[in-house]
RODO-2510 file (C-alpha; in nm, 4 decimals, decimal comma):
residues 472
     n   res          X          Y          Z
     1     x    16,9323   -11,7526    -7,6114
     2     x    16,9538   -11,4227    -7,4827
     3     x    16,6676   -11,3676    -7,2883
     4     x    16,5480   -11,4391    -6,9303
     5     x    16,2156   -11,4730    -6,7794
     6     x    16,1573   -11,2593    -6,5078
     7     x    15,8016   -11,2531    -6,4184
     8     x    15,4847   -11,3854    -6,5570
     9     x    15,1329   -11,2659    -6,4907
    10     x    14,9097   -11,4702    -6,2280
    11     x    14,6227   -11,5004    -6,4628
    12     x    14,7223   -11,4541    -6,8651
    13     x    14,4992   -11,2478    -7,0592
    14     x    14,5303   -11,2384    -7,4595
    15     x    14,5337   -10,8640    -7,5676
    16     x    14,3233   -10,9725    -7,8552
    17     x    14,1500   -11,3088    -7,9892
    18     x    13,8391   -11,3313    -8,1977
    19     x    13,6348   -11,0366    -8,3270
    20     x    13,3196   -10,9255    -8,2371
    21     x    13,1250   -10,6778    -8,4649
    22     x    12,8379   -10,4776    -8,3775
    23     x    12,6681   -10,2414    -8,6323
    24     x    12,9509   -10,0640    -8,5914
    25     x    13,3150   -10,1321    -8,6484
    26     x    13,5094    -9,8248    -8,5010
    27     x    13,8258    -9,7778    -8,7377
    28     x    14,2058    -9,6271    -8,7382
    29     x    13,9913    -9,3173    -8,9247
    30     x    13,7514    -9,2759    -8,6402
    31     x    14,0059    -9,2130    -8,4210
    32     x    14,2249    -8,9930    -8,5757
    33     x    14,0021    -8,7888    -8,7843
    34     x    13,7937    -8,7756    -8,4388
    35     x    13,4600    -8,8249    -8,6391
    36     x    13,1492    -8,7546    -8,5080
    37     x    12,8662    -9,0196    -8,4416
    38     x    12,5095    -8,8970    -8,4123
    39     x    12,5148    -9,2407    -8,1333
    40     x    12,7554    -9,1646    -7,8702
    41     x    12,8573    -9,1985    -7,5559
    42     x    13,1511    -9,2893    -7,4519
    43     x    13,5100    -9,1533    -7,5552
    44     x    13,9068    -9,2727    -7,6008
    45     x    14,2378    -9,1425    -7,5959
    46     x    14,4731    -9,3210    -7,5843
    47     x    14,7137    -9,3850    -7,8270
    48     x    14,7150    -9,6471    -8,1244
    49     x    14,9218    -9,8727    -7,9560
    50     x    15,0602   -10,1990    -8,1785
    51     x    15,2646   -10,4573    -8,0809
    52     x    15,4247   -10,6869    -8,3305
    53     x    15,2237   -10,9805    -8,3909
    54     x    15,5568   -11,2275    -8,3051
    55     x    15,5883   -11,0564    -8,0049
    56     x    15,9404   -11,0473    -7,7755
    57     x    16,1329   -11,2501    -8,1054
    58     x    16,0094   -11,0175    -8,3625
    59     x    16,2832   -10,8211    -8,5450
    60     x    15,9993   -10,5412    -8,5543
    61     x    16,0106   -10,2688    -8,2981
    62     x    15,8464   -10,3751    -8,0122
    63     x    15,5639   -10,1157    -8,0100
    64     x    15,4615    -9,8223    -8,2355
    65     x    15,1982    -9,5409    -8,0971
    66     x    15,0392    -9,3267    -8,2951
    67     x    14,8452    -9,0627    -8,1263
    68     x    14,5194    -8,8368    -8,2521
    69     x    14,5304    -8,4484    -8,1785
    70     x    14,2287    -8,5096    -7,9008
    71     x    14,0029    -8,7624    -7,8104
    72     x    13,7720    -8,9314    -7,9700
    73     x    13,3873    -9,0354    -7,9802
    74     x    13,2824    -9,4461    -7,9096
    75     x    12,9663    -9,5042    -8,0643
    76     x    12,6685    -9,7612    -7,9035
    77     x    12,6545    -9,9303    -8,2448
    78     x    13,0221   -10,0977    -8,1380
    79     x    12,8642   -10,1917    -7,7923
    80     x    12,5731   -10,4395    -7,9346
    81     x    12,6407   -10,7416    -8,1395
    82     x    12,5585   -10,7389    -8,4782
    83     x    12,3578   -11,0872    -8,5188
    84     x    12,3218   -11,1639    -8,1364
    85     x    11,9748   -10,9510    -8,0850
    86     x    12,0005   -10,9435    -7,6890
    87     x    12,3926   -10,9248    -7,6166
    88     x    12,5775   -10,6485    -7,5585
    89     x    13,0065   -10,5837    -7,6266
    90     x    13,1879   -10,3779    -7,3633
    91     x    13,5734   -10,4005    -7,2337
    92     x    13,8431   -10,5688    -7,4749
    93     x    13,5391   -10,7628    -7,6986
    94     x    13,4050   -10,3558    -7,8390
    95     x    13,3440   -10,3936    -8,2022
    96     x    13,6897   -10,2188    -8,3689
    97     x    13,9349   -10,3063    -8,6594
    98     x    14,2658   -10,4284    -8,4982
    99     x    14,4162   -10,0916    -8,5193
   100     x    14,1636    -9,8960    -8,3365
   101     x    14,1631   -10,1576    -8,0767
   102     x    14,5144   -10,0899    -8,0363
   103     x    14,3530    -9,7409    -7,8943
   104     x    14,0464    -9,8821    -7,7454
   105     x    14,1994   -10,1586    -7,5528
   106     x    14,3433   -10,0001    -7,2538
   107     x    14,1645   -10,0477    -6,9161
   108     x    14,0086    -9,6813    -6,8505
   109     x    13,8522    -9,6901    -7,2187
   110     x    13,7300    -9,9996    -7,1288
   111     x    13,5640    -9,8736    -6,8426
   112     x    13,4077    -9,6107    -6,9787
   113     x    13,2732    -9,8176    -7,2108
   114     x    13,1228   -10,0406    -6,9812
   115     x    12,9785    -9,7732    -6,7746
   116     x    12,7779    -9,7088    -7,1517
   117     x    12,7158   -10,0680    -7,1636
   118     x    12,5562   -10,0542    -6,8090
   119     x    12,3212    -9,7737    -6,8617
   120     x    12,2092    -9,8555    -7,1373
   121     x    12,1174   -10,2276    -7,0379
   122     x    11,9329   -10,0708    -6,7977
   123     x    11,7230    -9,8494    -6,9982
   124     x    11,7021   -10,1652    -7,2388
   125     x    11,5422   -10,4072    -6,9100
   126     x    11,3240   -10,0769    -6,8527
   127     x    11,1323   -10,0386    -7,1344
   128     x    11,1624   -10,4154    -7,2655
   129     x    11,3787   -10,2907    -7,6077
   130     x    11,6368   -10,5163    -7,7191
   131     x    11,9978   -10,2967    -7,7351
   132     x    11,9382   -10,2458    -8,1162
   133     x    11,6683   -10,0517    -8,0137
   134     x    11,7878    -9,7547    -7,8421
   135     x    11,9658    -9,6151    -8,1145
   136     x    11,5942    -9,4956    -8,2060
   137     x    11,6227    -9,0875    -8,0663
   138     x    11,4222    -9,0618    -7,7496
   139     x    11,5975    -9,3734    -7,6136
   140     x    11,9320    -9,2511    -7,7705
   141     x    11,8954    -8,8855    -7,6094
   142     x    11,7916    -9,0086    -7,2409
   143     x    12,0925    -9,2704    -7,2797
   144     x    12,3063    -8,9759    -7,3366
   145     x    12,1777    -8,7241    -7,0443
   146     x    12,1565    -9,0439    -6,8244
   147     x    12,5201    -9,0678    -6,8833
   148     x    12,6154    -8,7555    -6,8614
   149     x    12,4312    -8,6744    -6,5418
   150     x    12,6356    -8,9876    -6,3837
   151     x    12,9402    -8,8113    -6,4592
   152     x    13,0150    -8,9911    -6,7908
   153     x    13,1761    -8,7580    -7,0671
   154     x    13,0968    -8,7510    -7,3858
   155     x    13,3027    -8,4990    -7,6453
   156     x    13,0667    -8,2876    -7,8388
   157     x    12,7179    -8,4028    -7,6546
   158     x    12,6081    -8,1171    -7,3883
   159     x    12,4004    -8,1781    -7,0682
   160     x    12,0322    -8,1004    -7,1742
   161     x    11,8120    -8,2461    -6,9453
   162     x    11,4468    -8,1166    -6,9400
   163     x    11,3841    -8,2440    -6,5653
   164     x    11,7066    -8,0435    -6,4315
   165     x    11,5421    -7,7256    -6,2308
   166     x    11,8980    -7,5656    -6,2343
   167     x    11,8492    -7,5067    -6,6277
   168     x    11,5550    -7,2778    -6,5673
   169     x    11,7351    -7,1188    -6,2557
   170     x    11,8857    -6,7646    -6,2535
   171     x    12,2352    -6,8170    -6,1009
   172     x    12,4564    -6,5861    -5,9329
   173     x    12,7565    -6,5469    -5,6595
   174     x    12,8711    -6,3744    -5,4155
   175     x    13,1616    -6,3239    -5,6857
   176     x    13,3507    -6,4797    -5,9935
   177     x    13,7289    -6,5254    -6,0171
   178     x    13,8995    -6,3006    -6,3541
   179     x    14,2266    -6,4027    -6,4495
   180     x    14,4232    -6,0757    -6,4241
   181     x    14,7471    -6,1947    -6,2831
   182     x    14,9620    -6,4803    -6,2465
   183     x    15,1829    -6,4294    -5,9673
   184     x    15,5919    -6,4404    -6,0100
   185     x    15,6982    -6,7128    -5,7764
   186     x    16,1204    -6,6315    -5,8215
   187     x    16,1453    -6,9614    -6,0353
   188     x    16,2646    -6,9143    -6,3193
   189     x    16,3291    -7,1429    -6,6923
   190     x    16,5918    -7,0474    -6,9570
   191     x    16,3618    -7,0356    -7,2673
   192     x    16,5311    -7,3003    -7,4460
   193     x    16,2261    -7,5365    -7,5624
   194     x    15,8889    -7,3651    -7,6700
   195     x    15,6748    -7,3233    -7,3750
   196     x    15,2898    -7,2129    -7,4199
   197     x    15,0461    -7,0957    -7,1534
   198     x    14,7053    -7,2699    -7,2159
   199     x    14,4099    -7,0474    -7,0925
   200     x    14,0516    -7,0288    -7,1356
   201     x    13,9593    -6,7295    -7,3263
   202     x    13,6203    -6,5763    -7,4359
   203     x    13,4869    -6,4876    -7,7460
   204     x    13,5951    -6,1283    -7,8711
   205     x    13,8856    -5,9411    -7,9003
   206     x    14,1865    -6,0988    -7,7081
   207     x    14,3503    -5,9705    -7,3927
   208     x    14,6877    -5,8479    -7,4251
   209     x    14,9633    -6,0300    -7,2392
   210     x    15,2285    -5,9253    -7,0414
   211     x    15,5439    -6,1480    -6,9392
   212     x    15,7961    -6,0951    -6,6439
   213     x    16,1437    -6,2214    -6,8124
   214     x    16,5444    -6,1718    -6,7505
   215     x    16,8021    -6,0607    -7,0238
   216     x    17,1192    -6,1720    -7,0039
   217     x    17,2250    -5,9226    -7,3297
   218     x    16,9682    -5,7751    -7,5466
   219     x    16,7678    -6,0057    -7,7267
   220     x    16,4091    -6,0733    -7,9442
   221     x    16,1536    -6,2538    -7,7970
   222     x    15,8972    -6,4335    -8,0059
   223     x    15,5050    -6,4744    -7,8657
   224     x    15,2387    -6,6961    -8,1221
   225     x    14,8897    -6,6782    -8,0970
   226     x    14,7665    -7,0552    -8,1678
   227     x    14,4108    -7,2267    -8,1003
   228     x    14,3009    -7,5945    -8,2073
   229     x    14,1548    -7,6477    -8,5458
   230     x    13,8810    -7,8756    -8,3815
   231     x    13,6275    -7,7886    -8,1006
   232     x    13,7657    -7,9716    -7,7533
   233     x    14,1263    -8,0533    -7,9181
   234     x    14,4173    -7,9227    -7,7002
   235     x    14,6583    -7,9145    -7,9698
   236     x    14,8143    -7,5943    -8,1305
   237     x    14,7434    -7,6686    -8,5216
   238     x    14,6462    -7,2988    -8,6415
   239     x    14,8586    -6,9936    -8,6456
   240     x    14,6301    -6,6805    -8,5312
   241     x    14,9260    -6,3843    -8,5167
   242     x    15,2645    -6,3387    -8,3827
   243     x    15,4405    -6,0465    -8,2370
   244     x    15,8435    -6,0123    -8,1739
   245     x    15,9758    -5,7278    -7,9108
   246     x    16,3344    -5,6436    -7,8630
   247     x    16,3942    -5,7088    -7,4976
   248     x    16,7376    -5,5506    -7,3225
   249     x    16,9258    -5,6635    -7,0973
   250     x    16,8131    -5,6715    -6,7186
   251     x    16,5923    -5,8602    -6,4578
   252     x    16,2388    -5,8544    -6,4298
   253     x    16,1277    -5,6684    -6,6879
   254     x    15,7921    -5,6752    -6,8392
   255     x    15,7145    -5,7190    -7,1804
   256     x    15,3645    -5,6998    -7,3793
   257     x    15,2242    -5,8758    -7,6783
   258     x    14,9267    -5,7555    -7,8239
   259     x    14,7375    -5,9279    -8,0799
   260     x    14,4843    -5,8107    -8,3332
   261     x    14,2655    -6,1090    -8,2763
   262     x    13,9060    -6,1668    -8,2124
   263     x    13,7626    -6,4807    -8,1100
   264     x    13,4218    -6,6119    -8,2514
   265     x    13,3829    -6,8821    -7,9683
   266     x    13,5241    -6,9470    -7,6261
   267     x    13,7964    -7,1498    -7,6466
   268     x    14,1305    -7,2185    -7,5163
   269     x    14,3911    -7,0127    -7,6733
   270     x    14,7695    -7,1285    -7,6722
   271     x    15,0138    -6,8103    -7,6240
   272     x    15,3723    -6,9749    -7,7351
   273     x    15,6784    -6,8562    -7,6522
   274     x    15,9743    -6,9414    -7,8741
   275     x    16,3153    -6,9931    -7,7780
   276     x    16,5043    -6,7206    -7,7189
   277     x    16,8995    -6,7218    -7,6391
   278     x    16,9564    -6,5603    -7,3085
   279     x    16,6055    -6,5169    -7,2047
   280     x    16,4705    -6,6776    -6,9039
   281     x    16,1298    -6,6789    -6,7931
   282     x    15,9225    -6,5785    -6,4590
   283     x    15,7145    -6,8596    -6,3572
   284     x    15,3904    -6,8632    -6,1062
   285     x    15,3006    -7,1158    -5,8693
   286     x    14,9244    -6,9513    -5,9222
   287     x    14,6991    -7,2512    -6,0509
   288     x    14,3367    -7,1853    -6,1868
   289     x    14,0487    -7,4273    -6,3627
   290     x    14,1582    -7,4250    -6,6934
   291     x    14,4657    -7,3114    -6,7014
   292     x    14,7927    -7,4875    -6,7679
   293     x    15,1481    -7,4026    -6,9187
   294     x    15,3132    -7,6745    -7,1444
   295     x    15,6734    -7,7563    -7,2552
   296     x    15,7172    -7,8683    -7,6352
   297     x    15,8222    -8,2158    -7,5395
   298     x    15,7757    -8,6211    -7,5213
   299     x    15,6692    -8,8566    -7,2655
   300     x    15,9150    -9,1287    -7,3475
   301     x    15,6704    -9,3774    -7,2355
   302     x    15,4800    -9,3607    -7,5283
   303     x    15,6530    -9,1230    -7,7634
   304     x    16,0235    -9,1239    -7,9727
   305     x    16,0150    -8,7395    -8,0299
   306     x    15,8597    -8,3858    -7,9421
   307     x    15,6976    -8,4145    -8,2586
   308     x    15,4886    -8,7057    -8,3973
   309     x    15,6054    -8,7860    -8,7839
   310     x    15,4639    -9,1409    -8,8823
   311     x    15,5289    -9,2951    -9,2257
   312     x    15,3769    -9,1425    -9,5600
   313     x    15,0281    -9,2813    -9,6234
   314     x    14,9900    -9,3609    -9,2539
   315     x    14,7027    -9,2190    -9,2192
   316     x    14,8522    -9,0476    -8,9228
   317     x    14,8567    -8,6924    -8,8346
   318     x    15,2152    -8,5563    -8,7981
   319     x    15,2295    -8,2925    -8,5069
   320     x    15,4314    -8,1296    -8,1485
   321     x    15,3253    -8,2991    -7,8651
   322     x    15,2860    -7,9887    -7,5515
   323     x    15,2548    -8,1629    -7,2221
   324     x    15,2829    -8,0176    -6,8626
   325     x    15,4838    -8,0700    -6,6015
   326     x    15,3319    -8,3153    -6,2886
   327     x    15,2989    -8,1722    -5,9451
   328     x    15,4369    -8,0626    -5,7379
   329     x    15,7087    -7,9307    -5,9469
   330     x    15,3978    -7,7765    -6,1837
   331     x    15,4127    -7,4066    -6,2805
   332     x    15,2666    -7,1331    -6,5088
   333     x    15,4208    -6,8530    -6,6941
   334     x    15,4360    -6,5398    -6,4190
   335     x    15,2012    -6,3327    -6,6770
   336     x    14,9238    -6,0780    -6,6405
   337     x    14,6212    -6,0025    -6,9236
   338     x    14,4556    -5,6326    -6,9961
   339     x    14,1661    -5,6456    -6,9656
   340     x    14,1202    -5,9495    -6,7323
   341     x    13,9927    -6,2116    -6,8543
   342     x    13,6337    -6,3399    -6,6998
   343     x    13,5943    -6,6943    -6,7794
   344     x    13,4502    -6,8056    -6,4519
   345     x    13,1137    -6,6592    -6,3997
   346     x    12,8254    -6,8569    -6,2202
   347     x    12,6032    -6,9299    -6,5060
   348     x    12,8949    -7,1948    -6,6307
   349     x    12,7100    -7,4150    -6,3559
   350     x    12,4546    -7,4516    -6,5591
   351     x    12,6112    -7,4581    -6,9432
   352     x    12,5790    -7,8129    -7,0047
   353     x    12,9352    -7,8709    -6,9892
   354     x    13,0730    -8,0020    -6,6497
   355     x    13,4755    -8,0090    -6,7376
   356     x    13,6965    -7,7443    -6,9651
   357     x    13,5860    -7,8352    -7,2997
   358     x    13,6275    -7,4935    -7,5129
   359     x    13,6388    -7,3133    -7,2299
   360     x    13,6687    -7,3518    -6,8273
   361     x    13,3028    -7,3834    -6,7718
   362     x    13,3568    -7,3550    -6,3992
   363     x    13,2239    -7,0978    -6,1399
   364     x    13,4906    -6,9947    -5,9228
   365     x    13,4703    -6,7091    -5,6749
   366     x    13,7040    -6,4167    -5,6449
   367     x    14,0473    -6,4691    -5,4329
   368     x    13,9551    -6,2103    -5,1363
   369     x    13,5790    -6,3331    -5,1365
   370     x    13,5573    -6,3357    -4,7643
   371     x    13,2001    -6,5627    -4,8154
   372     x    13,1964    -6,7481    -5,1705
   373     x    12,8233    -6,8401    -5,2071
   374     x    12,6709    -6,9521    -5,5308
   375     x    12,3276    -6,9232    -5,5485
   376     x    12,0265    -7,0524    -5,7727
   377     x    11,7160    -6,8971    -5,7399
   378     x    11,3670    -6,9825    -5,9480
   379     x    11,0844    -6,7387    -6,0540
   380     x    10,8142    -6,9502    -5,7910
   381     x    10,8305    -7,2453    -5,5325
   382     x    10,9844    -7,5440    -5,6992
   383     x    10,9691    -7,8459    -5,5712
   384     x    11,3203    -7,9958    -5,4721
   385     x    11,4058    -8,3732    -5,3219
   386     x    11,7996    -8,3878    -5,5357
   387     x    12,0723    -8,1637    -5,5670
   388     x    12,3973    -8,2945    -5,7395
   389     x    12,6974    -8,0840    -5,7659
   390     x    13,0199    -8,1169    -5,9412
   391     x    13,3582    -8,0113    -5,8063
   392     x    13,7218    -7,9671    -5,9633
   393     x    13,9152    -8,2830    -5,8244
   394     x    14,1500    -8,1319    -6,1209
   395     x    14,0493    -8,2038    -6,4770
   396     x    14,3846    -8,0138    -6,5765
   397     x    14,7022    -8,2468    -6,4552
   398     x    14,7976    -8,6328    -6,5233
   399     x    14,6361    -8,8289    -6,2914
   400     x    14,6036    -9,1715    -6,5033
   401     x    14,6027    -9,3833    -6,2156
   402     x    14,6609    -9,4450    -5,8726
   403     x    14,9493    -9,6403    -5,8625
   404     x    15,1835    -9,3319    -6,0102
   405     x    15,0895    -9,1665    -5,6717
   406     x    14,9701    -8,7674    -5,7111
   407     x    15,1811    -8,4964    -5,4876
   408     x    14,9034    -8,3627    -5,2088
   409     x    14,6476    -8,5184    -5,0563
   410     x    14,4160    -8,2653    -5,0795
   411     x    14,3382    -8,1644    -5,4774
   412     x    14,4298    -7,8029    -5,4805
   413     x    14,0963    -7,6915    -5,6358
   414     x    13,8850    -7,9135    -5,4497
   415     x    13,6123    -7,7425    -5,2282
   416     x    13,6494    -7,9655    -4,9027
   417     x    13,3824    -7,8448    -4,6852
   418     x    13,0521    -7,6570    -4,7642
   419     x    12,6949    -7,5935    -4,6798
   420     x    12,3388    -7,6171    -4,8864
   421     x    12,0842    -7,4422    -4,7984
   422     x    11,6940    -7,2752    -4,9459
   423     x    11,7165    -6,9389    -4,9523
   424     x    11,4318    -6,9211    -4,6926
   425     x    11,7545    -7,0290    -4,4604
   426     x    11,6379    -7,4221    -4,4178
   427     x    11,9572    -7,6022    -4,4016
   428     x    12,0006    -7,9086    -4,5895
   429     x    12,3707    -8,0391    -4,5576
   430     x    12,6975    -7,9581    -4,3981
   431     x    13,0018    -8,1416    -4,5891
   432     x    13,3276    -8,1663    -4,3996
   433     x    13,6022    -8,3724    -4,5123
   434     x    13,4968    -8,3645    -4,9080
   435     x    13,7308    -8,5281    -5,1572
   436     x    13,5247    -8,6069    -5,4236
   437     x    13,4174    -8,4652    -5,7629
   438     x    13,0701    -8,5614    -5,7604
   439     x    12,8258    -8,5117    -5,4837
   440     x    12,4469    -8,6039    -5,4421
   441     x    12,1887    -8,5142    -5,1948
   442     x    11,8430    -8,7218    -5,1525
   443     x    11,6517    -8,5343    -4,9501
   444     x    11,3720    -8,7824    -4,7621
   445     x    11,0891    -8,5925    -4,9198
   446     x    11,0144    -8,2744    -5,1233
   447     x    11,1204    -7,9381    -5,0056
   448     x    10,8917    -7,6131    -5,1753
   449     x    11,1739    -7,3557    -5,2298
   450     x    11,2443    -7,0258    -5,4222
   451     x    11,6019    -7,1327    -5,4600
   452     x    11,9356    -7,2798    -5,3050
   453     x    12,2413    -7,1335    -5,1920
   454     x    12,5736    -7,3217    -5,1293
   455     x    12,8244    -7,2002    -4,9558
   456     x    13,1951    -7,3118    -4,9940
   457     x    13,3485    -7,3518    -4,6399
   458     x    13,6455    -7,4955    -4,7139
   459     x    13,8998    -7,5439    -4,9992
   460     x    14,2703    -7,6718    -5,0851
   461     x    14,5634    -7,4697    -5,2146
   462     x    14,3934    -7,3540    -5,5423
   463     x    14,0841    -7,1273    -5,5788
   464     x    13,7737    -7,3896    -5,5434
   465     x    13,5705    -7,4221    -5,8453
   466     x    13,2139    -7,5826    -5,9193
   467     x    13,1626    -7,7069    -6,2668
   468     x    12,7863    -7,7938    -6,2738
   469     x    12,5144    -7,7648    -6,0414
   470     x    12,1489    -7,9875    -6,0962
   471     x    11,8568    -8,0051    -5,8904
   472     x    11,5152    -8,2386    -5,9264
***
């Protein structure tokens, strides 16, 4: 009675109708306990999103979503039917339990899974194995590397391929970007809400920290040390130290934190500042791979509070959510680090990781390099006919889709023009007018070289960064 109709979809699509299980039915426990499956390759995120079964006259709230502390692992055994020997499950039909599919369902998942789904039928029509098949190891591994070489992420599973010449390369620059400083801008945030400055650090002792703030009177300011429990997870769930320093009254001054904390692993670190009455903070336009700051807050699209707290024996995890702020209006804490921290050096090209994923696995050269060359360079002649190379189109900021629209038109890290050459000088490209994160060359036929060089010619607003280099 109280409801109109306002618009209905030109083709209806049930979010869910009969099940199909594979030998693997991915559950509410996979996702938020983030399990690990000897078998995958693909990965979710999204939230467990339920709707009430009654749907717009339920009494029920009209959605709950539950989120994990990172993303998760999809298995092949949920992409293959179970009793159907030569059909394969990809998009809304992926072999889940109705409340992981309330995760799985959503359209980029879905594609990712079906990117899976595609690779692997191939591999299945190549060596005439039915899908069951290539959960066998040498089919299983050269899924995964085939996957991961077409750009396809997999949490946990590193690039390992034995025919990449790059992973037998020694790999160098003309110079490597150190986070030292980040730049005060003149904005400036009342530090009312926790706020945390997400960076990349290396394993060993940690850098001390050094913050530009005002006083209004003399107060205490409160730093916190906090990592993620699990390898990949960007979510602050264990304490590592804290340090308070009285602060007086007056603008700009700098105050230090130093920590008596060593790092076993690279890893992003979360440095958390706490509320503090009076205090407002310097803040840095400055934006490097890797590196984000992030407000103790909600996105009220899919969240009711800062802080997740589902119902005893949920299953869920209760936890703060810390999200950043979209361009342009994106900043970092105005900070600087002793020593500098050197997170970007050339051999992350090659590391098997071609995104942050405990740590910013990106070469990126130095701010005054007046010629930022990376180069690769082999112990004898190899022969080369492929070189792929992957950029930073930004793996740090929001950019779900296109339709929310994204605040340059360049990506500020992007490296939009550049040259490849053998180090004997032969040229083999000249980009101009690059936009996109992955780029292949094909050379006709086989080129006998000690080694390549590329040359970044152009960039956006950020320092450019490569995150993996591979050459056949």
């Amino acid at each position: 009675a109280n409801l109109t109709l306002e618009w209905i979809g030109a083709i209806p699509g049930k979010r869910e109708s009969r099940r199909f299980v594979g030998d693997y039915i991915l559950t509410q426990k996979d996702i938020v306990e983030q399990r690990t499956h000897f078998d995958a390759v693909s990965m979710g995120g999204w939230a467990i999103d339920i709707h009430p079964a009654k749907g717009v006259y339920s009494a029920a709230p009209p959605c709950t979503q539950w989120h994990a502390k990172g993303v998760y692992q999809i298995p092949l055994r949920c992409m293959y039917s179970s009793n159907i020997d030569n059909l394969f499950l990809a998009g809304r039909i992926l072999s889940a339990s109705h409340i992981a599919f309330g995760s799985t369902r959503v359209m980029l998942t879905c594609a990712h899974n079906a990117q899976a789904v595609g690779m692997a039928a191939a591999l299945c029509n190549e060596n005439k194995i039915l899908p069951r098949h290539l959960i066998d190891g040498k089919h299983l591994e050269c899924l995964q590397q085939r996957l991961l070489r077409s750009g396809q992420h997999i949490p946990g599973v590193a690039a390992c391929d034995p025919l990449d010449l790059a992973r037998i390369a020694t790999v160098t620059a003309s110079s490597a970007l150190r986070i030292d400083a980040l730049p005060d801008c003149g904005d400036i945030a009342e530090a009312v809400t926790p706020v945390a400055l997400l960076v990349p650090c290396m394993a060993g002792p940690l850098p001390a920290i050094t913050l530009q703030v005002d006083a209004i009177t003399p107060a205490t300011l409160r730093m916190e040390v906090w990592m993620s429990e699990k390898a990949g997870n960007y979510t602050p769930d264990v304490l590592l130290a804290a340090e308070e320093k009285f602060v007086a009254a007056g603008k700009c001054l700098s105050v230090e934190f130093r920590f008596d904390v060593s790092l076993d692993n690279d890893c992003h670190i979360f440095f958390i500042v706490k509320p503090a009455s009076g205090i407002s903070l310097h803040m840095s336009k400055s934006m490097l791979p890797g590196v984000l700051m992030l407000w103790q807050s909600m996105n009220r699209s899919v969240a009711k509070s800062a802080v997740q707290s589902p119902p005893p024996d949920s299953g869920i995890d209760s936890f703060a959510f810390w999200l950043p702020v979209r361009r342009p209006a994106a900043r970092n804490l105005a900070a600087s680090f002793s020593p500098a921290i050197e997170c970007y050096g050339p051999s992350s090209v090659t590391n098997g990781w071609a995104r942050p994923w405990c740590g910013a696995n990106a070469w990126a050269p130095a701010s005054d390099d007046p010629n930022p060359t990376l180069r690769l360079q082999w112990n004898s002649p190899q022969p080369l006919q492929t070189i792929e190379i992957t950029f930073d189109t930004d793996f740090d900021h929001p950019m779900e889709t296109v339709l929310m629209g994204h605040a340059e038109r360049i990506t500020p890290g992007c490296v939009t023009s550049f040259a490849v050459r053998t180090l004997e000088g032969q040229d083999l490209a000249h980009i101009d007018e690059n936009h996109q994160g992955y780029w292949r060359l094909s050379l006709p036929r086989e080129v006998f070289t000690n080694g390549i060089e590329i040359q970044i010619l152009g960039r956006g607003a950020s320092p450019p960064a490569i995150y993996e280099v591979r050459c056949y």
